[in-house]
C-alpha positions in Angstrom: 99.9 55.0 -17.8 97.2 57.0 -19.8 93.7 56.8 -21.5 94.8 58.3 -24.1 93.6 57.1 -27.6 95.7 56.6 -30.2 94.4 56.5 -33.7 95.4 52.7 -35.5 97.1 54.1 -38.5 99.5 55.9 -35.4 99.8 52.4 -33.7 101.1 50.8 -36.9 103.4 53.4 -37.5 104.9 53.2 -34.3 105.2 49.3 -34.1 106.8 49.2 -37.3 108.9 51.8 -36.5 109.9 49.8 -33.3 110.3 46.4 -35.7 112.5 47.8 -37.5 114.4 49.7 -34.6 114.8 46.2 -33.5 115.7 44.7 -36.3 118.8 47.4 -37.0 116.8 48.9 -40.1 114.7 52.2 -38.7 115.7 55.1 -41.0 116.1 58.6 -40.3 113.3 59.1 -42.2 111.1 56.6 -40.6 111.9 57.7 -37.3 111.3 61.3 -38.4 107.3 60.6 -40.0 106.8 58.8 -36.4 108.3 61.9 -34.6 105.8 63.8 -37.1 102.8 61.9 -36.4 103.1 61.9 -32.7 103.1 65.9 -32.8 100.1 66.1 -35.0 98.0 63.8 -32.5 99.6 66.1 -29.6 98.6 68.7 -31.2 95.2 67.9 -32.0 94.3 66.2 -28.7 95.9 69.0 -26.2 98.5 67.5 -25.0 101.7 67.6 -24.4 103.9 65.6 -27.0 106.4 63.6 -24.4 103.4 62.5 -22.8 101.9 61.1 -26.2 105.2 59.5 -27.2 105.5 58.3 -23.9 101.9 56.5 -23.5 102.5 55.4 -27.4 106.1 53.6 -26.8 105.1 51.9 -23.3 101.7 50.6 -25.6 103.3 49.5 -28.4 106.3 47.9 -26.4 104.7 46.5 -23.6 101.4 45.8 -24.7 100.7 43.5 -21.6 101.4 45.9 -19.3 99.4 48.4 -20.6 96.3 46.1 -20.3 97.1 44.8 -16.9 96.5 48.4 -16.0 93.8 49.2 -18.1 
C-alpha cells in the first residue's frame, strides 16, 4: 500500500489500540492519543493524515499482506 515508515513506538500504539478494540476495551482516550499520534507523524512526514492512518491500520492488521507486497 505505501513505503511509508512508521516510527515503533507508533506501531505499538496502534496494535494495542487494535488489541484492545478487539478485545471490547479501547477507550476514548486511547483511541484519541492514537488519533493524536497519527497527525503528528502526518504532520511531520508531509502527508496527508487518512493516508497515514490508512497505511498504519492495513500494517498493523494485516501484517502479511503488507509484506507480500513489500
Amino acid at each position: 500500500m505505501s513505503d511509508i515508515e512508521f516510527p515503533d513506538d507508533l506501531i505499538q500504539l496502534e496494535s494495542a489500540a487494535w488489541e484492545a478494540h478487539q478485545r471490547g476495551v479501547l477507550t476514548a482516550g486511547e483511541a484519541a492519543d492514537v488519533q493524536a499520534a497519527i497527525t503528528a507523524h502526518a504532520e511531520a512526514t508531509g502527508l496527508d493524515r487518512y493516508t497515514v492512518e490508512m497505511a498504519l491500520k492495513k500494517l498493523v492488521r494485516h501484517p502479511a499482506t503488507e509484506a507480500t507486497e513489500a
